[in-house]
Backbone as CSV, one residue per row, in Angstrom:
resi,resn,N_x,N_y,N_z,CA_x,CA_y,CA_z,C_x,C_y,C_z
1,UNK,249.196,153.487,27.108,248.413,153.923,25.969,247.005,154.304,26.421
2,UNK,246.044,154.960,26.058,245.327,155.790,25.997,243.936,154.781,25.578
3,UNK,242.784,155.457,26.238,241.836,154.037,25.714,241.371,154.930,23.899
4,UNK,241.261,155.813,23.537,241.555,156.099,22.527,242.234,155.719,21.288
5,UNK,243.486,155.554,21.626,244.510,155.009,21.180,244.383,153.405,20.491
6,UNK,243.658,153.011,21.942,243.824,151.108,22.004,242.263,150.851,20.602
7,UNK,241.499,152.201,20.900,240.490,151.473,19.862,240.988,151.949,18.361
8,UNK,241.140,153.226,18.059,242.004,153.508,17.066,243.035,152.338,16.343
9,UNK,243.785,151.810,17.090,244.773,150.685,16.561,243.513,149.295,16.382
10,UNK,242.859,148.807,17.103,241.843,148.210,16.903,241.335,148.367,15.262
11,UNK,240.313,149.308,15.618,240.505,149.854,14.304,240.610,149.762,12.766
12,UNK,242.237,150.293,13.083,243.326,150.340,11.790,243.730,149.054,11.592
13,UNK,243.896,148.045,12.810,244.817,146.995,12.649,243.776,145.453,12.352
14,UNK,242.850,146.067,12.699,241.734,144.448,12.813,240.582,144.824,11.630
15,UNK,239.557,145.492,11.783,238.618,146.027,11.446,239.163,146.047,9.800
16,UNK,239.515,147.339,9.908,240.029,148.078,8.456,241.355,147.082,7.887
17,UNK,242.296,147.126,8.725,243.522,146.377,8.027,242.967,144.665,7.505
18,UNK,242.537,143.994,8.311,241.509,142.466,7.543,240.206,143.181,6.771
19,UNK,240.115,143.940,6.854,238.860,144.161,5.778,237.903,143.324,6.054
20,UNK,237.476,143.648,7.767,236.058,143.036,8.438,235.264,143.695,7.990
21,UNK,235.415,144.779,7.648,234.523,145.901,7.435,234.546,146.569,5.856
22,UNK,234.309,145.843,5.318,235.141,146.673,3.911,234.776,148.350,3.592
23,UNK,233.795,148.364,4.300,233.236,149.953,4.534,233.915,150.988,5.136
24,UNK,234.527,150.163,6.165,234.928,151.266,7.563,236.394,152.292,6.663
25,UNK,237.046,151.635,5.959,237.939,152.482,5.360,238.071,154.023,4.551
26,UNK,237.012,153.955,4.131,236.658,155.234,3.662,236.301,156.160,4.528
27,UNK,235.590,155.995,5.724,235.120,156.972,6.439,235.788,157.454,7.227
28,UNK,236.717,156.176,7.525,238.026,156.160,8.569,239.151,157.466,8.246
29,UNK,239.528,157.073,6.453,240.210,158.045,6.011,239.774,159.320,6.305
30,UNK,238.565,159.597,5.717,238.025,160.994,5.606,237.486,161.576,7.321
31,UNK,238.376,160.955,8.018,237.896,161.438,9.229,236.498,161.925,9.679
32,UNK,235.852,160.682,9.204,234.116,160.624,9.625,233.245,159.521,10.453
33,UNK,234.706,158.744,11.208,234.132,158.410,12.477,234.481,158.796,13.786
34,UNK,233.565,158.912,14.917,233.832,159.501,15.860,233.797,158.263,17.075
35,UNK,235.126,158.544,17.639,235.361,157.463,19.139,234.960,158.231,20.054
36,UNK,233.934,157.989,20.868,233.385,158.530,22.181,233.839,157.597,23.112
37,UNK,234.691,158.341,24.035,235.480,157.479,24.969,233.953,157.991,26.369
38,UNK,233.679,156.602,26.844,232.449,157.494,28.128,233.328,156.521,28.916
39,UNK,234.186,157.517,29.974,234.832,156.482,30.736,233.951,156.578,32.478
40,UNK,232.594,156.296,32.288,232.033,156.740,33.243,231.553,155.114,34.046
41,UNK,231.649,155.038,35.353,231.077,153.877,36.016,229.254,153.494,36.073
42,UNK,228.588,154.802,35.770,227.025,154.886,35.805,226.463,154.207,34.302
43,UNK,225.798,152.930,34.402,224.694,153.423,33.262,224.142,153.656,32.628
44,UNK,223.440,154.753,33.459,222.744,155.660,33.100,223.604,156.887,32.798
45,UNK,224.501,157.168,33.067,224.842,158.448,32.443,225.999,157.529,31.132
46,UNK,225.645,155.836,30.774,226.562,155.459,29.095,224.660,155.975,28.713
47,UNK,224.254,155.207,28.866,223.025,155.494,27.792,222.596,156.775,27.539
48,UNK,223.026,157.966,28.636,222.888,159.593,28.277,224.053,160.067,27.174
49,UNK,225.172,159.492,27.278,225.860,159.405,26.600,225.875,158.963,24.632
50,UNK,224.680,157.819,24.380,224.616,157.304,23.854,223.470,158.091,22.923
51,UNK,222.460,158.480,23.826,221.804,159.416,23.022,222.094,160.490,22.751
52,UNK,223.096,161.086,23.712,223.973,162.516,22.986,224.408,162.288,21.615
53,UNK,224.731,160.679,21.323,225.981,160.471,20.156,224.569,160.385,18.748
54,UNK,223.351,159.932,19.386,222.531,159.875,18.226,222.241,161.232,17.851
55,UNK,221.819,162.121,18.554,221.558,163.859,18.410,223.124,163.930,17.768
56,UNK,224.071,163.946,18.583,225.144,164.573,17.236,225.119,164.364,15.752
57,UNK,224.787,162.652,15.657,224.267,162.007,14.056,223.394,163.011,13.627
58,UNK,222.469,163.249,14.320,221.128,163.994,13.927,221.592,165.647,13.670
59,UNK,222.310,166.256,13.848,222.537,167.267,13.679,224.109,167.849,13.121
60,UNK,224.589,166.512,13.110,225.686,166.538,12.021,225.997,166.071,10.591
61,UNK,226.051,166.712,9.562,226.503,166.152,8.192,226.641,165.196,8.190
62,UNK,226.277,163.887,7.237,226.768,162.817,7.069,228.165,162.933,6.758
63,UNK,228.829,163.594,5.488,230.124,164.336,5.268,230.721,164.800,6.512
64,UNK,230.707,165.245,7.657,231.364,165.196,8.813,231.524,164.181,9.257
65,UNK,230.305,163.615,9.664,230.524,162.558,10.690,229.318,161.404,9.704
66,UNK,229.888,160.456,9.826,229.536,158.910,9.174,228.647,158.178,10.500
67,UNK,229.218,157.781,11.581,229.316,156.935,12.390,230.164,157.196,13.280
68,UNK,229.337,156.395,14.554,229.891,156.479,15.921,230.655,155.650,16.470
69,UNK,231.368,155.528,17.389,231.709,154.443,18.726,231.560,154.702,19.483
70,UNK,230.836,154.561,20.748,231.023,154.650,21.477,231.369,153.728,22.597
71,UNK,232.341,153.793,23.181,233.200,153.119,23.988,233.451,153.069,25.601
72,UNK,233.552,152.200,26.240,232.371,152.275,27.707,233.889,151.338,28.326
73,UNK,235.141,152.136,28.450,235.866,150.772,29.433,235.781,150.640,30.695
74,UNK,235.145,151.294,31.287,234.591,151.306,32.829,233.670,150.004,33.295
75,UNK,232.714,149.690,32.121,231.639,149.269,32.182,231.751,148.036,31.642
76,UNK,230.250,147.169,31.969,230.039,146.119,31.223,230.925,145.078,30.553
77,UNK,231.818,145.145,31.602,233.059,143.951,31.185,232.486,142.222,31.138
78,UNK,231.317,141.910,31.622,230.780,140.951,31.849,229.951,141.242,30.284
79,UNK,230.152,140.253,29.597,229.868,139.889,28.327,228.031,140.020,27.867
80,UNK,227.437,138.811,29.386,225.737,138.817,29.240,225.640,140.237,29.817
81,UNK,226.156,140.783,30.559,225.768,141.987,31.025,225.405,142.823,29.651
82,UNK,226.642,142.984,29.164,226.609,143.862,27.950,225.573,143.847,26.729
83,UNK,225.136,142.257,27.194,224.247,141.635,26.036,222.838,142.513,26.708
84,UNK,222.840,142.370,27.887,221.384,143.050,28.122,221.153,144.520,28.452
85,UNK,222.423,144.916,28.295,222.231,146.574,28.370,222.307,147.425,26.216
86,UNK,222.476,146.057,25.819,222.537,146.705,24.075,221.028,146.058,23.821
87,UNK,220.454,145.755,24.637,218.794,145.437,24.491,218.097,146.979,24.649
88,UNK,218.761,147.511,25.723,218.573,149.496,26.271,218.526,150.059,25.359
89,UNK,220.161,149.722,24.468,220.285,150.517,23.456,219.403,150.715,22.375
90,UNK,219.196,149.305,21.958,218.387,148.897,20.935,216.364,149.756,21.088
91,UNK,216.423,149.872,22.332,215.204,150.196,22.944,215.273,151.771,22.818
92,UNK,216.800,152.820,23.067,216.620,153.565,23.034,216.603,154.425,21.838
93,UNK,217.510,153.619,21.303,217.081,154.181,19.381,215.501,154.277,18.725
94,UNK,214.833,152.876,19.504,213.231,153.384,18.817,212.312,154.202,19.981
95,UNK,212.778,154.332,20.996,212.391,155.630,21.999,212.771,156.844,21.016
96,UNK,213.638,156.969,20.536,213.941,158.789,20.014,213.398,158.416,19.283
97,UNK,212.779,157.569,18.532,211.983,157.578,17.140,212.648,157.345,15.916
98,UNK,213.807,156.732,16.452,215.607,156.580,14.625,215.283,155.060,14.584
99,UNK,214.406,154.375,14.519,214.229,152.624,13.919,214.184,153.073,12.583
100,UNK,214.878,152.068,11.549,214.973,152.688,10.211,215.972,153.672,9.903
101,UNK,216.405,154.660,11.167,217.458,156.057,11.049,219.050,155.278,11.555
102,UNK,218.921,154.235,12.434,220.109,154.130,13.213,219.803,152.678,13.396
103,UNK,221.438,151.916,13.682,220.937,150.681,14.036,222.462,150.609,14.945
104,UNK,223.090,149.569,15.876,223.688,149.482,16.690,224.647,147.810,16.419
105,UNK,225.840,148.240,16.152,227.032,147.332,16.037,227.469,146.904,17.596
106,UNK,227.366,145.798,17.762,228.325,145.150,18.878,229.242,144.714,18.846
107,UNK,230.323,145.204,20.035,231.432,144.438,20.013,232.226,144.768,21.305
108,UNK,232.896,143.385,21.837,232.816,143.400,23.017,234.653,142.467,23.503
109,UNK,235.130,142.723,24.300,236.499,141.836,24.286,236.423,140.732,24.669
110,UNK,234.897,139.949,25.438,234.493,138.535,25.430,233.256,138.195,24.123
111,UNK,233.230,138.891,23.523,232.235,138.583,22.748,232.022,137.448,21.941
112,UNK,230.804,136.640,22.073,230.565,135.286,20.992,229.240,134.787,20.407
113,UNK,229.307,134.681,19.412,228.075,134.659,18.843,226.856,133.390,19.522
114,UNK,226.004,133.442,19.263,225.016,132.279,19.967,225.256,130.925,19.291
115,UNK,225.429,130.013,19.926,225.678,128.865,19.264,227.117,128.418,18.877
116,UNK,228.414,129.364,19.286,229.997,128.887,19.685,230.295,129.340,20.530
117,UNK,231.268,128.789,20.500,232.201,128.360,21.863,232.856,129.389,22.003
118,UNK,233.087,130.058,23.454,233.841,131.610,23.437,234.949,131.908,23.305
119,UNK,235.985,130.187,22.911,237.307,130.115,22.182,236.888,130.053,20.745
120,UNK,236.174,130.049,20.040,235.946,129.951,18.623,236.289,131.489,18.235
121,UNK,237.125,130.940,16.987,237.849,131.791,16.353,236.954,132.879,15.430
122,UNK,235.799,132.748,15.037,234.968,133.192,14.472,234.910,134.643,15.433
123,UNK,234.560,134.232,16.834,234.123,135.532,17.700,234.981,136.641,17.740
124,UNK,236.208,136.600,17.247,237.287,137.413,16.954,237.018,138.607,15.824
125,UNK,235.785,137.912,15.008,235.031,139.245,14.532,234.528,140.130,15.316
126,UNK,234.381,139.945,16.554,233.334,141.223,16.958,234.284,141.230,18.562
127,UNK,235.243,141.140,18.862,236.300,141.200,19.659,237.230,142.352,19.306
128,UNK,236.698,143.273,20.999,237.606,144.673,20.707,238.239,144.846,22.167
129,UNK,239.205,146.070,21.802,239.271,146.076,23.555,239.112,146.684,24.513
130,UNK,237.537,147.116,24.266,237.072,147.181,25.133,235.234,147.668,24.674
131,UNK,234.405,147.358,25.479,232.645,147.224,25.121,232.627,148.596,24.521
132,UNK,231.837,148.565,23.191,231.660,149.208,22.162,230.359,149.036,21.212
133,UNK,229.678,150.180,21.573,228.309,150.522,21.036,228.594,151.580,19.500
134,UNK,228.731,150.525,18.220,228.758,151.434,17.175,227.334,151.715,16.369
135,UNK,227.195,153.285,16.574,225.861,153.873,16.125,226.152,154.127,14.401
136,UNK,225.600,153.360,13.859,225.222,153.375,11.996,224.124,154.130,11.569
137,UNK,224.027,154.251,10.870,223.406,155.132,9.901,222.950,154.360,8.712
138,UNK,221.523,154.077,8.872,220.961,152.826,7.877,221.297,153.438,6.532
139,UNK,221.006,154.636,6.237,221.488,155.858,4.921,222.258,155.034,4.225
140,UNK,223.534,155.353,5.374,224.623,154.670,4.905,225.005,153.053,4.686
141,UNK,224.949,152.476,5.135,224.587,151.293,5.004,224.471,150.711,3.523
142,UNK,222.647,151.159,3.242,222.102,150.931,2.585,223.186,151.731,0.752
143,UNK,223.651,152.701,1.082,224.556,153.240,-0.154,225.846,152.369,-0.315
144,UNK,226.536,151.985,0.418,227.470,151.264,0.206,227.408,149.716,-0.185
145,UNK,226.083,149.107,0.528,225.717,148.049,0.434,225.159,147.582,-1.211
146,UNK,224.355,148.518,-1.985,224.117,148.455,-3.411,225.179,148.271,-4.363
147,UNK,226.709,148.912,-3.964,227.406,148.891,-4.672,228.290,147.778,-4.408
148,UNK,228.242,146.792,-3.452,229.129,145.763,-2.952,228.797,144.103,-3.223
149,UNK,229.526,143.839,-4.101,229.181,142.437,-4.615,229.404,141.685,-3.848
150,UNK,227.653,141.160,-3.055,227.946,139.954,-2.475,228.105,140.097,-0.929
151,UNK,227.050,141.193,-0.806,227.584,141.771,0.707,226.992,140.590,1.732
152,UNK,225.662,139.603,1.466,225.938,138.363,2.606,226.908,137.808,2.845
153,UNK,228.003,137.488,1.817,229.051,136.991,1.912,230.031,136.988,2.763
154,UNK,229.915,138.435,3.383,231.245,139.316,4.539,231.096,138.365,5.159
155,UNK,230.353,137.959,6.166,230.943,136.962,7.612,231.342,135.988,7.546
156,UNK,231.220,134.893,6.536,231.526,133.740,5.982,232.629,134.168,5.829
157,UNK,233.244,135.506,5.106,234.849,136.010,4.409,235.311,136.288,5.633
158,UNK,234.684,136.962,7.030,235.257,137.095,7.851,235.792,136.272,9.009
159,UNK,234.786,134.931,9.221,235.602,133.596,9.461,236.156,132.777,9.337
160,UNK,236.498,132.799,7.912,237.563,132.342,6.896,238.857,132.867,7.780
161,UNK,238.979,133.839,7.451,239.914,135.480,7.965,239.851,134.526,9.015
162,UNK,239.672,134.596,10.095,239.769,134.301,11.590,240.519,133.052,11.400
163,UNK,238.988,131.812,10.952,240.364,130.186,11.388,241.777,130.351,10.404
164,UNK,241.966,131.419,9.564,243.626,131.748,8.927,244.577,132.033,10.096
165,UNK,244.198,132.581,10.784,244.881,133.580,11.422,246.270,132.684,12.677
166,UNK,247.402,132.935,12.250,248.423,131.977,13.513,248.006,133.094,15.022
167,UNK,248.418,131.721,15.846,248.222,132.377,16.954,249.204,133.762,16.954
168,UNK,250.586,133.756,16.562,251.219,134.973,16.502,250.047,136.454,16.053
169,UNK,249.605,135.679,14.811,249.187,137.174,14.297,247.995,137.288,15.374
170,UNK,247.344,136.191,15.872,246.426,136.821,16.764,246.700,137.498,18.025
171,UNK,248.210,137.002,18.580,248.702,137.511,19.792,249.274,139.137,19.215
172,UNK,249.034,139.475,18.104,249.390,140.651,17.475,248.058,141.552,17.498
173,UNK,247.198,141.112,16.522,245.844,141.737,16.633,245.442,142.137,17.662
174,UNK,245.573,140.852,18.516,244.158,140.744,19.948,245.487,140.925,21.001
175,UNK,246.455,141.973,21.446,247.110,142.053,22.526,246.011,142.117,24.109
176,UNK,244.511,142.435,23.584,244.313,143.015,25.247,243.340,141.447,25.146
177,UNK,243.454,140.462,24.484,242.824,139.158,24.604,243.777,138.271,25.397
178,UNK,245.070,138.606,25.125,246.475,137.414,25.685,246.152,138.166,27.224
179,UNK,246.360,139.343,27.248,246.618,139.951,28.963,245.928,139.179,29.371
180,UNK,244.609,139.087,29.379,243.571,138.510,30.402,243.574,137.309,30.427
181,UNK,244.442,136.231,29.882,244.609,135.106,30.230,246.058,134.691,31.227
C-alpha cells in the first residue's frame, strides 16, 4: 500500500470514522483536504515543503482546499525529534507572517501527550502512521467551532473513545502500531 493510501484509511477509519475530529468530515467529503506526501530524507527541503503547503492555503479557495497534511515518512520517526522540528514549524508560520492565519496539528505514530505514559490509550488520539504536520486555517476553525456544542469537550469525548476501544478494534485501527512491536 501506498503511503497515501495508509493516511487516507487513517483518515476515514480513525479520525473521521470515531469522530476525533467532528470537523474533518465535511471537508473530507467535499474533497478539501490535501495529503502532501514529502517523501524526502532532508529537513530542510520538509520545511520548504511546508511552506509551499502554506502559499498553496494562501492562494487557494477555502472552497478548494480547507486544510493540509503534510506527511514526512522518511523523517522524524523519533518522536522528541519530531517534537522539536514542529517548534520550526510553529516558528515558520509566524516567519511568513500567518500567526492568527494558520496554526499546526500534530500527529505522530509514537506520539504522547506530556504527562502519560506512551502506552496510554489516550495518545491514540494523535497516533498516525506516519509524522504529520496538519496546516489549519484559524478561519476555519473558528466557523465551525461557533456552531459546535461544547467544543472543550472533544478530548475528554476523545479519551473516552480510546479507553473503549478492545485491543481487536485497536489492532484494526492502529495496524502500523502492532508492526512495530
Amino acid at each position: 500500500m501506498s503511503y497515501l493510501h495508509h493516511v487516507e484509511q487513517w483518515l476515514d477509519d480513525v479520525v473521521i470514522g470515531l469522530n476525533l475530529c467532528p470537523f474533518a468530515a465535511k471537508p473530507r467529503r467535499n474533497e478539501q483536504i490535501r495529503i502532501a506526501i514529502c517523501e524526502t530524507d532532508s529537513l530542510d527541503v520538509l520545511l520548504e515543503n511546508i511552506q509551499q503547503e502554506i502559499q498553496r492555503l494562501d492562494n487557494t479557495p477555502v472552497c478548494d482546499l480547507d486544510t493540509s497534511l503534510v506527511v514526512c515518512p522518511n523523517l522524524l520517526q523519533d518522536f522528541d525529534e519530531y517534537n522539536q522540528f514542529l517548534d520550526m514549524v510553529e516558528a515558520l508560520i509566524s516567519q511568513c507572517g500567518k500567526d492568527g492565519v494558520y496554526q499546526v496539528a500534530s500527529f505522530h505514530p509514537d506520539y504522547y501527550f506530556f504527562g502519560t505514559h506512551p502506552d496510554d490509550a489516550e495518545n491514540l488520539t494523535n497516533r498516525a502512521p506516519y509524522p504529520i504536520f496538519h496546516l489549519i486555517r484559524e478561519d476555519s476553525m473558528e466557523k465551525v467551532l461557533a456552531h459546535y456544542p461544547d467544543p472543550e469537550a472533544i478530548p475528554e469525548q476523545n479519551i473516552e473513545k480510546m479507553n473503549a476501544l478492545t485491543k481487536e478494534e485497536i489492532r484494526q485501527l492502529f495496524p502500523y502500531l502492532i508492526s512495530k512491536n
